[in-house]
N, C-alpha and C positions, 0 to 999 in steps of 0.2 A: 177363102177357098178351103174346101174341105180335104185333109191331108193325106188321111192313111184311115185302116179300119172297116169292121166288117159289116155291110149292108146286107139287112133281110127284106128277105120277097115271101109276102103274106101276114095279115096280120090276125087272121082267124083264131081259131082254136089251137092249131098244130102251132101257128106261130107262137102262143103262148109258154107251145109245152117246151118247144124249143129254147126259147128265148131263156125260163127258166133253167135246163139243161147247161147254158151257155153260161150262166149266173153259177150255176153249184159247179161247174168244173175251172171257174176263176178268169173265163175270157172278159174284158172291160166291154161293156154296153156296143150294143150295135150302134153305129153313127147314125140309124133311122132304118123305115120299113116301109117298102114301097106297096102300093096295094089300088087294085082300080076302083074301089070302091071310095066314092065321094067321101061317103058318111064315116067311113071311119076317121078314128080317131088318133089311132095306130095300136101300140103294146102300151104295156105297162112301164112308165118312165121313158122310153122311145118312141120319139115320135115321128108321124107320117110325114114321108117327105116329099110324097106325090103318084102318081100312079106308075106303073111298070115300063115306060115307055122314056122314064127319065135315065132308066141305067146305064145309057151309053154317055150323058154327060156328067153321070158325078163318076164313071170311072176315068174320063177326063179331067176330072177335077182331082184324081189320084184316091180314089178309095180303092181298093186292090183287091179285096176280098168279097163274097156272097154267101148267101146261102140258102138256097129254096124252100120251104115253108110253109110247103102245102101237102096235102093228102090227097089229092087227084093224081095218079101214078102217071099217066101220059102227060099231062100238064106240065109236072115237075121235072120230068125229063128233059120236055121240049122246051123250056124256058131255065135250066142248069145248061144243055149244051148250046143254047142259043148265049148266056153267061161266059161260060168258056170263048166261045167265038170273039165276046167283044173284048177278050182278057181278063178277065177276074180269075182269081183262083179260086174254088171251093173247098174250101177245109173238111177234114172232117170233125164232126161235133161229137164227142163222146164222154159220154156222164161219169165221172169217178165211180161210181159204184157197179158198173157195168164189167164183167168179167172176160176179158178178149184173149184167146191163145196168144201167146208171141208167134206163132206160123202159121194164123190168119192172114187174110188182107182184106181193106177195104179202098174201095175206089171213093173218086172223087164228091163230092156232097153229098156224103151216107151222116146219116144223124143213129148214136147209137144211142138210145135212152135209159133211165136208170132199170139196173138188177139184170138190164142183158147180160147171157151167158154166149160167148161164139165162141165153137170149139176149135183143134187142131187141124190144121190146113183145110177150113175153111176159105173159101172164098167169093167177095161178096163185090157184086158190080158199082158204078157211082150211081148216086140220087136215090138208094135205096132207104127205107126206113124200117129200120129195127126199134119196135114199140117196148114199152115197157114191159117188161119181166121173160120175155120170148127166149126159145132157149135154141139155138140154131148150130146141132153136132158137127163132129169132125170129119171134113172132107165134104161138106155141103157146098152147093153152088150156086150161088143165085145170082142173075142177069141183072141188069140196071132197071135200075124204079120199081124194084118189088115193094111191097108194103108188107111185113109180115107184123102182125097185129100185136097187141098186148094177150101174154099168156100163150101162145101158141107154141108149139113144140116139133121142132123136125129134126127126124132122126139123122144118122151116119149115112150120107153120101147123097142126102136128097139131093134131087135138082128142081132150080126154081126156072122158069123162063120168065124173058121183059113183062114189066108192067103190071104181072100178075100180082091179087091179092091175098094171103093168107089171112084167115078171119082170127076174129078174138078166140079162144081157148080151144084151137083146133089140134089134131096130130096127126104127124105124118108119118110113116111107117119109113123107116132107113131103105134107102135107095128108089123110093120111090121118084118118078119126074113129073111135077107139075108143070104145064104147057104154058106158053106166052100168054098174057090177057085173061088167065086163068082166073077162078073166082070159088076161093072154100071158104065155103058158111060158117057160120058160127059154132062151136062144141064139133064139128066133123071130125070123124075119123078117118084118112083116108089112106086104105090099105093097095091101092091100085093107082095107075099109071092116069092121068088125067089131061083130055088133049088141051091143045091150042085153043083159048076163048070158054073153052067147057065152064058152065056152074055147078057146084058137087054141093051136098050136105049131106047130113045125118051121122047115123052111125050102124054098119060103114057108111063113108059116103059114096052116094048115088048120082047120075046125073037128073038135074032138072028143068025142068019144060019151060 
């Protein structure tokens, strides 16, 4: 019987970056990686222990912990609070090199990855992902299952809404709100208010067709 220990959901790409994250900040190997794909093979030294469908009996079997491990922002929501539901708790994962206020917070399975900077009273919902080197000011607010990219920059008091994604190397002008389901492009600059679902690029950025 398996004891104690944290089970990962995905073993793609994200799963990797994670998995490493989880290594340099000194937590012991995941007990395995569930994934619905036949063919894989799992992570790297962790291996697959079957498809997603099995985590309601190894949390019967006493593993206690999870932790989401994908980049599809609804996905990862709905398969963290569907986790919660069966008991698992979701840690949060954050890279030693990663720079957090002490009167931030983050919610439940947020992964923060190396050279993030999250400033002062900040605050950040569960399942969201903070990419490499993203730099998210003080008094920001983002809802559950943002993805805000590697490189990306949002100033003092953004708001983020659910699921939306910030792209790689974009900014966001302080106080701006980006809307639920949101979607800023790559290099965007975005100095205006962006709704619900909206896709924006450029510089500034615009909406697009």
């Amino acid at each position: 019987m398996v004891s104690t220990g944290l089970l990962l959901i995905g073993a793609g790409g994200h799963g990797r970056a994670v998995l490493e994250t989880l290594r340099d900040s000194g937590w012991p190997d995941p007990v395995g990686v569930l994934d619905d794909d036949p063919a894989s093979a799992g992570l790297p030294g962790i291996p697959r222990l079957g498809p997603l469908a099995m985590a309601g009996a190894l949390r019967g079997q006493g593993i206690g912990a999870a932790h989401v491990a994908l980049g599809d922002n609804a996905r990862r929501r709905a398969l963290g609070d569907w986790l919660l539901g069966l008991g698992f708790a979701l840690p949060v994962v954050r890279h030693p090199s990663a720079v957090v206020a002490g009167t931030a917070c983050l919610g439940a399975g947020c992964v923060v990855m190396p050279r993030v900077v999250l400033g002062a009273a900040a605050r950040v919902g569960s399942h969201v992902i903070l990419n490499t080197g993203c730099i998210v000011e003080h008094d920001a607010l983002l809802a559950d299952a943002v993805h805000v990219a590697p490189g990306a920059v949002l100033g003092g008091g953004v708001r983020v809404g659910a699921a939306a994604l910030i792209g790689l190397g974009c900014a966001i002008r302080p106080g701006v709100t980006v809307g639920a389901g949101a979607v800023v492009g790559v290099g965007a600059a975005v100095v205006g208010d962006v709704a619900d679902g909206m896709r924006v690029a450029g510089v500034p950025a615009v909406p697009l067709r």
